[in-house]
MIMISE-419630 format. One record per residue (C-alpha): z, y, x; residue in one letter. Coordinates in steps of 0.2 Angstrom, whole numbers, plus 5000, padded with zeros to 4 digits. Layout:
<rs>
ZYXA;...
</rs>
This chain:
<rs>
501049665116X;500649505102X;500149605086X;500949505071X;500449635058X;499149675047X;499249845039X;497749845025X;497450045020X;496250075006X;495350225004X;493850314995X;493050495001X;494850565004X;494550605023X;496050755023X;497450625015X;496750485027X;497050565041X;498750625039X;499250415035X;498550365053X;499450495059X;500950425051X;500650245059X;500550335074X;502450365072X;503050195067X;504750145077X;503749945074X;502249945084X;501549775086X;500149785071X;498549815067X;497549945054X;496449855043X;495449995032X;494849965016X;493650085009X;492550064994X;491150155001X;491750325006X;490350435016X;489950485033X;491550605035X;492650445033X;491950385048X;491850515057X;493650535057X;494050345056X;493150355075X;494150505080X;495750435076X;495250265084X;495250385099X;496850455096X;498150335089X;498950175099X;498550045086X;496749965085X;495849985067X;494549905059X;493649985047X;492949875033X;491549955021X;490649915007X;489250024997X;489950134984X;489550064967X;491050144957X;492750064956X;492749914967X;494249934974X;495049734973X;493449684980X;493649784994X;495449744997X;494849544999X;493649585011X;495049655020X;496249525018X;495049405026X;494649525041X;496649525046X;496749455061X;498649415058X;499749285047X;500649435037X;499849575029X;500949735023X;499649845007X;499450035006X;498650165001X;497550305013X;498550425003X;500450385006X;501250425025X;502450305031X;504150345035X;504450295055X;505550145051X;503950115037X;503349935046X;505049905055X;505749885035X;504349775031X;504549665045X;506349665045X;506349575027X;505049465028X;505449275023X;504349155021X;504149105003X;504449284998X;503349444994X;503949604999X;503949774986X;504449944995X;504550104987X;503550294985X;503850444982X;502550564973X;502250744980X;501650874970X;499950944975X;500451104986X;501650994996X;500150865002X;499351005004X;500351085017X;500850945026X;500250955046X;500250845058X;501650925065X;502750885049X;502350725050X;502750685068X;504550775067X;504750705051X;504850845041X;503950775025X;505250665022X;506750795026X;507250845007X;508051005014X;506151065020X;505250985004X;506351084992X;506051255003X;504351214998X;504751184980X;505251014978X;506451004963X;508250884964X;508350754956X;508850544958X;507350494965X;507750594980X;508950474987X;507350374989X;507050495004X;508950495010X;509650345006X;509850225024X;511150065027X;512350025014X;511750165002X;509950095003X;510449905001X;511649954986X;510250054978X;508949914981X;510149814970X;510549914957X;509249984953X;507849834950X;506049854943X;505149744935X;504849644954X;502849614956X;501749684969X;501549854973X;499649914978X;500650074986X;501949974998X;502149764997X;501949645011X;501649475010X;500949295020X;498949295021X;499249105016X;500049134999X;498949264996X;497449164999X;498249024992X;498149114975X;496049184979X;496649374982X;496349504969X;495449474952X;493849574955X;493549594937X;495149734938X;494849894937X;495950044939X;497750014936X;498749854937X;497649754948X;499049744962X;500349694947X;499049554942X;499249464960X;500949484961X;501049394943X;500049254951X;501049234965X;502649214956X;501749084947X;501448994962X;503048994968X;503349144977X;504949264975X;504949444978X;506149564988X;506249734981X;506749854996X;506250034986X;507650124997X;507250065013X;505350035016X;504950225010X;503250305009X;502650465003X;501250474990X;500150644992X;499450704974X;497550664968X;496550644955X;496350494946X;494450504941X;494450314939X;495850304926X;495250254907X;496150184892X;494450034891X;494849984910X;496849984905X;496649864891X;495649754899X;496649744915X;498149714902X;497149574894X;496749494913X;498649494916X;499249424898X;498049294902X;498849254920X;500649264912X;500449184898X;499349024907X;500349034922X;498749064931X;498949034949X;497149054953X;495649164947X;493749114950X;493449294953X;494349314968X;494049294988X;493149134984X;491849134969X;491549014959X;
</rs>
């Protein structure tokens, strides 16, 4: 089987959440990719379960590591976009579980010239919690009937998890967000994202992933906003990381990139 896939997962000390996304790949309907885990220096019970599941799952993973030395996450993730072994990489996060048809969407979508956004859809604490293996392989954590049972509350967002053929096309298109690269579900060519040096390592927590899809579009690349059909499911944590100094600079990066039409930063994949 020709893998064609790169599937880049970052993660930090979060062995519990980790697990329960490889087990979601495990399930994809779309098989022919890879794992590519990026992980800004998480400890020895990563590994050990990153070995375990090597063990256990069909896919291969590679397991890219830095030292931790606080928030290095975009540095991570272009260490990880070089090790993909394939032409088109699909972004994610070790604490979101795919739907089955998570990769087939991605791949069923992908255009040359184009950037591909997907959708999430947060789950309270208790809920990510709770979730077994056993949930995830029939499905359950994205069954609204069994969420609510377990407290989920109604509301719109939950056609997010319901929503398939026409209804998920229509609401793809009525329902636009401002169309730039999300960190949690997006998929694109490695050769536009190396084109444009990868993330900007200067980036902190919160908008990095925005920032590159703001430099692709200046380089010419479109996006395709598939919220209602590429579906994953974000389990709750804390955001330790998350400051207002880190936010205003991150916004000062990206009014930069916007305003200059920046296609390139010298504090990418390739330093200057």
């Amino acid at each position: 089987m020709k893998i064609d896939t790169s599937i880049v997962i970052s993660t930090y000390n979060s062995p519990e959440w980790l697990e329960k996304v490889l087990i979601g790949y495990n399930n994809q309907t779309y098989r022919q990719f890879e794992i590519v885990i990026a992980d800004d220096g998480s400890g020895k019970e990563t590994f050990d379960l990153i070995e375990e599941m090597s063990n256990k799952v069909f896919y291969k993973i590679q397991h890219i590591w830095h030292e931790d030395n606080g928030f290095q996450k975009s540095q991570i993730l272009n260490k990880a976009i070089v090790a993909c072994s394939t032409d088109y990489i699909l972004m994610s996060d070790g604490d979101c579980i795919p739907r089955q048809d998570f990769v087939e969407q991605h791949v069923k979508y992908r255009e040359e010239g184009f950037f591909i956004s997907g959708g999430y859809f947060m789950l309270p604490m208790n809920i990510s919690k709770l979730i077994t293996e056993e949930d995830i392989n029939e499905g359950k954590c994205f069954d609204v009937a069994w969420l609510k049972h377990h407290g989920l509350k109604s509301s719109f967002k939950n056609n997010k998890l319901t929503a398939s053929g026409f209804k998920a096309a229509f609401l793809n298109y009525v329902t636009p967000t401002n169309a730039s690269w999300n960190g949690h579900n997006a998929s694109g060519w490695k050769k536009d994202i190396i084109a444009i040096n990868g993330f900007d390592e200067r980036m902190q927590y919160g908008g990095q992933d925005r920032e590159l899809g703001e430099r692709l579009f200046n380089y010419g690349v479109k996006s395709k906003q598939i919220r209602y059909s590429a579906v994953c499911v974000h389990l709750d944590h804390k955001r330790g990381y998350k400051n207002q100094d880190s936010i205003d600079k991150n916004l000062l990066i990206r009014k930069e990139t916007k305003e200059e039409k920046k296609v390139w930063t010298d504090f990418g994949i390739v330093k200057k």
